[in-house]
N, C-alpha and C positions, 0 to 999 in steps of 0.2 A: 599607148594604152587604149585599149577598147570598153568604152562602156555601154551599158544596156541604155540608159536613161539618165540624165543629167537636169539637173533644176539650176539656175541660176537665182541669185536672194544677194542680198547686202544684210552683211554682219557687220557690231559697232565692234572693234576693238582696243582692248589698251593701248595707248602708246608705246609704251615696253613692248609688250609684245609685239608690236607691228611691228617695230624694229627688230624685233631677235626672228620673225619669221621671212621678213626681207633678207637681210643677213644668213641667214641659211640658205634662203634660195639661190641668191646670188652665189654661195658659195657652192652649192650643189649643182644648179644648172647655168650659173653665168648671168642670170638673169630673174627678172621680177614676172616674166612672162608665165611662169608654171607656180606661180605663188598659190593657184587653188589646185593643183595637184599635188604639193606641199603639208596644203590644210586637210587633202582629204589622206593623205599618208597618215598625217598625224592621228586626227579622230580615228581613222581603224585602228590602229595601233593601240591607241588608250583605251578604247568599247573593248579588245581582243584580253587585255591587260586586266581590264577590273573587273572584280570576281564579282560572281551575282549572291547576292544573301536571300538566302531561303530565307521567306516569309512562316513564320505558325504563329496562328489566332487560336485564342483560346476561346471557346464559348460557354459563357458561367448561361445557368437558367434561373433567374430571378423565382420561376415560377409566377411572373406576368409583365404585361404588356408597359416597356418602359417607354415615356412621352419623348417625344424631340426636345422638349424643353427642360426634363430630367438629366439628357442626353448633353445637349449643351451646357449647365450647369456642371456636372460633372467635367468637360473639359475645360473648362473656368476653372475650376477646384483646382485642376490636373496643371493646368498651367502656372497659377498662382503657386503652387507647392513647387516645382523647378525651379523658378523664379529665388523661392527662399532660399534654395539649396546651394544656387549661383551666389549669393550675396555670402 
């Protein structure tokens, strides 16, 4: 397989998983030696899979200029009331 560019990085993984992606590999290629061409089968796969959700904002006009600190209070608020709705 040919690639344009390639990074190398260290990811933490579960233990579960380490073992179910070992085990795969092994049973696909024999071996632990394609285990990041494995991972990157996978991620394509799941990014090709999950749908993307349109975003819409609505924008209200207060009819004036609301503070950062209006702003952040209201997501307190906004928080706080989820919170109730969880319990």
């Amino acid at each position: 397989m040919l690639y344009k560019a390639m990074v190398k990085t260290t990811i933490m993984l579960e233990d579960k998983l380490y073992q179910e992606l070992v085990a795969e590999s092994v049973k696909e290629y024999g071996s632990t030696r394609k285990l990041s061409l494995l991972i990157n089968k996978r991620l394509k796969a799941s990014k090709a899979k999950a749908p993307r959700k349109k975003l819409t904002l609505r924008i209200i006009d207060l009819g004036r200029r609301v503070t950062e600190k209006e702003i952040e209070d209201a997501i307190d608020e906004g928080f706080a009331e989820a919170i109730k709705w969880s319990a």
